[in-house]
C-alpha positions in Angstrom: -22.4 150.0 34.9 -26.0 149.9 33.7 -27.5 149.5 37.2 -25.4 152.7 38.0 -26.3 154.7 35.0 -30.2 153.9 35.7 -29.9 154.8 39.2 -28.3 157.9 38.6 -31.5 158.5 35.7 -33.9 157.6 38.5 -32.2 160.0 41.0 -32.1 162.7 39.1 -35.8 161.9 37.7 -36.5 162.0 41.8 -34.7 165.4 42.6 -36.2 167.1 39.7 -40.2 165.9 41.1 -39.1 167.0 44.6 -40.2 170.1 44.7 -42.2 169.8 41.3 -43.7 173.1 40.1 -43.8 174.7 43.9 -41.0 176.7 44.2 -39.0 177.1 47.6 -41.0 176.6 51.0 -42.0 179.9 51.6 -41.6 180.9 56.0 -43.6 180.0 58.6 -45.5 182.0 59.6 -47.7 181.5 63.9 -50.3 180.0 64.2 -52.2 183.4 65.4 -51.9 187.1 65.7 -53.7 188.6 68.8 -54.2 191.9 67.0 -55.7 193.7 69.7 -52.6 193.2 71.7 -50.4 193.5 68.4 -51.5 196.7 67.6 -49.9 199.9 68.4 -46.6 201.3 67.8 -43.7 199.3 66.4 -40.0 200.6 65.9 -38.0 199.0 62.6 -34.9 197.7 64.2 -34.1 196.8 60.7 -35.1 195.7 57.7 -34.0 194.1 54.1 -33.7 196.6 51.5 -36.5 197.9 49.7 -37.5 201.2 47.1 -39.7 202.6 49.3 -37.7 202.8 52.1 -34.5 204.0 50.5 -34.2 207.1 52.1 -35.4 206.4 55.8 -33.0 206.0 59.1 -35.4 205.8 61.2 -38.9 203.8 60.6 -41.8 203.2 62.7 -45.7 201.6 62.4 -49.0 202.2 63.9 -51.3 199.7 63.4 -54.9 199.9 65.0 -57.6 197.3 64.7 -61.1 198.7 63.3 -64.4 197.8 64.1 -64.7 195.3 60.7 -61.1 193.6 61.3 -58.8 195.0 59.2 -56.0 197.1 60.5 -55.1 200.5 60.3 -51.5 201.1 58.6 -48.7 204.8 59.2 -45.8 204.1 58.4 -43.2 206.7 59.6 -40.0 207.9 58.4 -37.2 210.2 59.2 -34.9 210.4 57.3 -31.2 211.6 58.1 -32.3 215.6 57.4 -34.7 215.1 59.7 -38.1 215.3 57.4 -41.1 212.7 58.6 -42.3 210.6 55.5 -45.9 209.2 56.1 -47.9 206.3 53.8 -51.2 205.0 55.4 -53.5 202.2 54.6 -54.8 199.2 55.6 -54.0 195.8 56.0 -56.5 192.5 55.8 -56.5 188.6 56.7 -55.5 187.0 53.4 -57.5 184.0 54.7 -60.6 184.8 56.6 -60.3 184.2 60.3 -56.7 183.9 60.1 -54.2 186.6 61.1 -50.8 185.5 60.2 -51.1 186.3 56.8 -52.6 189.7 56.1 -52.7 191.6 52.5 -51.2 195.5 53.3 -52.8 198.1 50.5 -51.5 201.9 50.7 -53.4 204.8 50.1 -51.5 206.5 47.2 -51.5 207.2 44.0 -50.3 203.9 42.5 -52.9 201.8 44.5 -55.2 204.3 43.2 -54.5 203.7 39.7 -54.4 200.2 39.2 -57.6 200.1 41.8 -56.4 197.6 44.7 -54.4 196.0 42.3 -51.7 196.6 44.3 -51.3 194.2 48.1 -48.3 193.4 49.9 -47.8 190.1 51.5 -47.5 190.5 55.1 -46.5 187.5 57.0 -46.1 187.2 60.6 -42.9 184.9 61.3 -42.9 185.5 64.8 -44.1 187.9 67.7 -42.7 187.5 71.5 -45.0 186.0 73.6 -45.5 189.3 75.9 -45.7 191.2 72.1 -42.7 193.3 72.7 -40.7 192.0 69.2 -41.6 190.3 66.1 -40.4 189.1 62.4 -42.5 190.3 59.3 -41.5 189.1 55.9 -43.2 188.0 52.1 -43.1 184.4 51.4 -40.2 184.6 48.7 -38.0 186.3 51.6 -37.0 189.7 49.0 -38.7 191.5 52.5 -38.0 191.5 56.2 -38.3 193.7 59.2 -37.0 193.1 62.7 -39.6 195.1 64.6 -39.6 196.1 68.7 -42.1 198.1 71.3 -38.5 199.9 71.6 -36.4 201.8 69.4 -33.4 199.1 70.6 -33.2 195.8 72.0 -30.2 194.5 74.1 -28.0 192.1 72.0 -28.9 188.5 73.3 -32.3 189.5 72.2 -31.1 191.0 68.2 -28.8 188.0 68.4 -32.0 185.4 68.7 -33.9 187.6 66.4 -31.2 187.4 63.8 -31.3 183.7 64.2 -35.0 183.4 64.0 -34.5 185.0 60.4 -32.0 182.8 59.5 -33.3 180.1 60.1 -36.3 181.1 57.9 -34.0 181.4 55.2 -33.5 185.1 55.6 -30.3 186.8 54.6 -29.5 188.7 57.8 -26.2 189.7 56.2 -28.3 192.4 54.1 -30.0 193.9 56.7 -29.9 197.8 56.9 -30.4 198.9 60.8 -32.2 201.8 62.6 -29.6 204.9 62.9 -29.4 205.6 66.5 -31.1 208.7 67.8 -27.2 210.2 68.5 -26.5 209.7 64.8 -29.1 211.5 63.6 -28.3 214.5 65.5 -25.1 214.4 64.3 -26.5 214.1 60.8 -28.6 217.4 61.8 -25.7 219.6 62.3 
């Protein structure tokens, strides 16, 4: 009985030093961005729910690669009226000379009051070889986006996207999609 009781203090001694102090393992993220051939425009397929995006249907980015490194940000939203919602701003390696992890800042008015306070983790959990469709998310997984070169995909290719997430911990079961274009003209009348 006291072998078992000391075992069962050692265990959970063990399980509680496991993960000591570090949290969850946050996503992978690749090994490298080629962010001449990543930028351009992307279509939201879907995406985890979020503040700023409460009232969009349709989202889209443009990201373009300036002469110092960083990245151009437009985000683009329609929403089910039909009105374009725009934020810009820029986006930066977290870690020099790496870009799998890049901080995105916006150029509004809260960045401009707390003075680049203000940086969202952008992680790169995978892009297609050919850069047709990629997973972005934050390393404690509250954001993701399933993003494409086209505003749909055929479903073998959501299916393995979805499983991609999953298997980064991501709750796929969450996930708000793009309203197809027929759906918002429906909305319109």
């Amino acid at each position: 009985m006291k072998s078992l009781l000391l075992a069962l203090c050692a265990a959970l001694v063990l399980g509680g030093c496991a993960n000591s102090g570090t949290g969850p393992i946050p996503p992978k993220t690749v090994d490298n961005v080629d962010l001449k051939r990543y930028q351009g425009k992307w279509f939201e397929l879907a995406r985890l729910p979020m503040f700023f995006q409460r009232d969009c249907a349709q989202s889209e980015a443009h990201y373009n690669l300036r002469p110092d490194g960083s990245v151009g940000v437009l985000n683009r939203c329609m929403t089910l009226e039909g009105e374009w919602q725009e934020a810009s701003g820029s986006a930066t390696p977290q870690v020099p000379g790496k870009t799998d992890k890049l901080w995105v800042e916006f150029d509004n008015w809260f960045s401009k009051l707390l003075l680049g306070a203000i940086k969202g983790d952008y992680w790169v959990l995978y892009v297609s070889a050919d850069y047709q469709t990629a997973l972005v998310g934050n390393p404690d997984r509250k954001y993701l986006w399933i993003l494409s070169r086209t505003p749909s995909v055929p479903a073998w290719q959501r299916e393995s996207l979805l499983a991609k997430a999953r298997q980064q911990g991501y709750d796929t079961n969450r996930l708000i999609w793009r309203v197809a274009d027929k759906d918002m003209a429906v909305n319109k009348q």
